[in-house]
N, C-alpha and C positions, 0 to 999 in steps of 0.2 A: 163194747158199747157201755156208755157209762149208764146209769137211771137216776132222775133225781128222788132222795126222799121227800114223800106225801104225805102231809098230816090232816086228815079229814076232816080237822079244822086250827083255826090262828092257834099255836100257840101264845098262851095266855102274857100281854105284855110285848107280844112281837110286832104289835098295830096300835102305834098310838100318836093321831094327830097330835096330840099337848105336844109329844116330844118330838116330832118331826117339824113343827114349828119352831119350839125351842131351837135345835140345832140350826132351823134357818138362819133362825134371829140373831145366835152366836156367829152363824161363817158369814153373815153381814155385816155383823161391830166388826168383825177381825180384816174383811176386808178394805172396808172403809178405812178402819186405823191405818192399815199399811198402804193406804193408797198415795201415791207420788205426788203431794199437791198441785205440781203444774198440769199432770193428766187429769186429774179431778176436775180440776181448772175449766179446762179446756172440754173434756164430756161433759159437764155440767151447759157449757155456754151451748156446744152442737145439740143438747137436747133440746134447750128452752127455743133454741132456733126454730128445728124441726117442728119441735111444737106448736109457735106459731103460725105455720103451714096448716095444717088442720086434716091432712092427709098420716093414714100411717105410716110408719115407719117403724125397724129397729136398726141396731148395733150396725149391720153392714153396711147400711145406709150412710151413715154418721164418718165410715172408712171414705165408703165409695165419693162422697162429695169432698173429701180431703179436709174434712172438720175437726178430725180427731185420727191419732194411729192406734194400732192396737195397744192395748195396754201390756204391761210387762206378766199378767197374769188373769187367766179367763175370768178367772171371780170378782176381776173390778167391772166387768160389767153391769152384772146383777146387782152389785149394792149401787153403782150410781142409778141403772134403773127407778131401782125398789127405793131410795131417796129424795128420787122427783116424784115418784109417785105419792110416798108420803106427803112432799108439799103441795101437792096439788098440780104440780106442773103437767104430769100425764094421766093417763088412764091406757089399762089393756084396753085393746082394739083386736082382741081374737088371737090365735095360734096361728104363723106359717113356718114353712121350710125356710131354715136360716139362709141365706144368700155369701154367707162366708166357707171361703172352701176348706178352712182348719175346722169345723167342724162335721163336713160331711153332710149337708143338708139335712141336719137332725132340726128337729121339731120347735119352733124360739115361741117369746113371746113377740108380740107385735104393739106399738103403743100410737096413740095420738095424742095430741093436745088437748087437757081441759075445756070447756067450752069460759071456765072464769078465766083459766090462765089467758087464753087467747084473746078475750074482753080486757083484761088487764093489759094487757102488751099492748 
């Protein structure tokens, strides 16, 4: 049996929001850079769609209606996410069970439509 080692508290440095953000923010430009522009393209247009709807959605959604295919790499989804959300385009709408079978119904986020974006559209 193995045990893990306990430390009765954080090592000093080993918890730190700044750099857990940083690092997001880094594997976001990185993924963005290397994103396919016609796949971009094309999740960007199925989001602002979906958005329009005014119900949530995520990422398997965007599959399952035939809007988009999966990208060549998991992390182009988070940054097109986290890019409309920066514009405004969505907003989280809660946490559910992803609906995509590569990843095992692990934990997504869920997003809707702005209520401006939606007024604007």
């Amino acid at each position: 049996m193995t045990q893990q080692l306990q430390f009765p508290e954080p090592v000093q440095g080993a918890i730190s929001p700044a750099a857990a953000e940083a690092a997001k923010q880094d594997g976001i430009a990185r993924a963005t850079a290397n994103t396919p522009p016609d796949w971009g393209t094309a999740c960007r247009a199925a989001i602002e769609l979906m958005a329009r709807r005014g119900i949530p959605f995520q990422a398997a959604d965007l599959i399952r209606e035939g809007l988009v295919d999966e990208p060549d790499h998991s992390a182009r989804w988070g940054a097109a996410f986290n890019g409309a959300a920066r514009a405004g385009v969505i907003e989280e709408a809660g946490f559910v069970r992803s609906k995509r079978a590569t990843v095992h119904g692990s934990i997504c986020k869920q997003w809707t439509g702005t209520v401006s974006f939606r007024r604007a559209a």
